[in-house]
N, C-alpha and C positions, 0 to 999 in steps of 0.2 A: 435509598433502595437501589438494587443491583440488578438489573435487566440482562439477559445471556439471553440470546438470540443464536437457529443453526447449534444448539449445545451436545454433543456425543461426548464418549466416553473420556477422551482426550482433551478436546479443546471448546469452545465456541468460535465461531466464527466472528460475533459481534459481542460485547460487551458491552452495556450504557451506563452510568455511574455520576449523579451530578451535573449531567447538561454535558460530560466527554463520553464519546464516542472510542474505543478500543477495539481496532481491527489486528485479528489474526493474520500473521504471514502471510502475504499471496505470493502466488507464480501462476508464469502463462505459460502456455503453450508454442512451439514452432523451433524452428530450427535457430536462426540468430537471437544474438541478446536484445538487439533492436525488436525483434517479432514476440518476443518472449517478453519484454518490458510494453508495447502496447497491451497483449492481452492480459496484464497483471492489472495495469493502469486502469481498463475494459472492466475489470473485474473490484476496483476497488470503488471504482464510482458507483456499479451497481449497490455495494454494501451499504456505501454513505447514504445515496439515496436510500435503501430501507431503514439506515438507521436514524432518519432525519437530520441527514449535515450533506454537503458536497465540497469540492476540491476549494473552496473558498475558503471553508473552513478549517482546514487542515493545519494542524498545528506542530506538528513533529513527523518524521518519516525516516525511518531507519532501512537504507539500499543495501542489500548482502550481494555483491557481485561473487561468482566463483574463481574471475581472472579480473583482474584492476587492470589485463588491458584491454576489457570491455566498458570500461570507462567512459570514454568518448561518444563512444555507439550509444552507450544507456542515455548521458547527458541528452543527446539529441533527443532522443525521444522522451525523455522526464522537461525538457525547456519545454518543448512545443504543448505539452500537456497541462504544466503550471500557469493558472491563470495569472496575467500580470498584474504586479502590485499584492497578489497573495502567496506568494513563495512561504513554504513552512521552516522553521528551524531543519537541518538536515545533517546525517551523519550518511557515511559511505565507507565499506569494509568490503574486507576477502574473508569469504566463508567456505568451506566445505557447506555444500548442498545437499537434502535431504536426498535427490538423488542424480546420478552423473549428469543425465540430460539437463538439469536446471541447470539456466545462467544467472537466473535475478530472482530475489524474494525479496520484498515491500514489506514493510511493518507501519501503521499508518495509526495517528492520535489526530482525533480531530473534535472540534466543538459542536455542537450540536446546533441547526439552524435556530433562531430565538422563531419561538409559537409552533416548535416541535413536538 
């Protein structure tokens, strides 16, 4: 069974499929990549939580920076976010952003808590 959670015209927001959790693209809001990577990060734990998994669970995370030399700045704030000992497999790229003001969108797989 295929669970679409938040589902409009475009996208869903959550996906559930098999005990994986499938989150749509985030981005945050603020002026630096660093302010903009908290409230992405802000917003992906709220999802996890409704969709029964959290950052423990998190199995893949695909980072779309708009400059790779916001790099650094995102690291800092993706380290201190990652619980230790659960780091997810991870990919990091330069994108063109949906739109100028982004610096960062998140793409996030993750497992679902067991007695979810």
């Amino acid at each position: 069974m295929i669970e679409r959670q938040h589902t409009g015209p475009r996208m869903s927001k959550i996906v559930k499929h098999n005990g994986t959790v499938y989150l749509c693209g985030q981005v945050g809001a603020g002026e630096t990549v660093a302010d903009q990577t908290r409230d992405c990060l802000a917003r992906i734990d709220a999802l996890l939580v409704e969709a029964g998994s959290d950052r423990d669970h998190i199995l893949q995370a695909i980072v779309w920076l708009s400059d790779m030399g916001d790099f650094a700045e995102m690291n800092a704030v993706w380290d201190a976010w990652v619980p230790e000992g659960h780091a997810p497999a991870r990919a990091c790229g330069e994108a063109r952003l949906a739109r100028d003001v982004l610096k960062v969108e998140i793409i996030v797989t993750a497992a679902e808590k067991p007695g979810s």
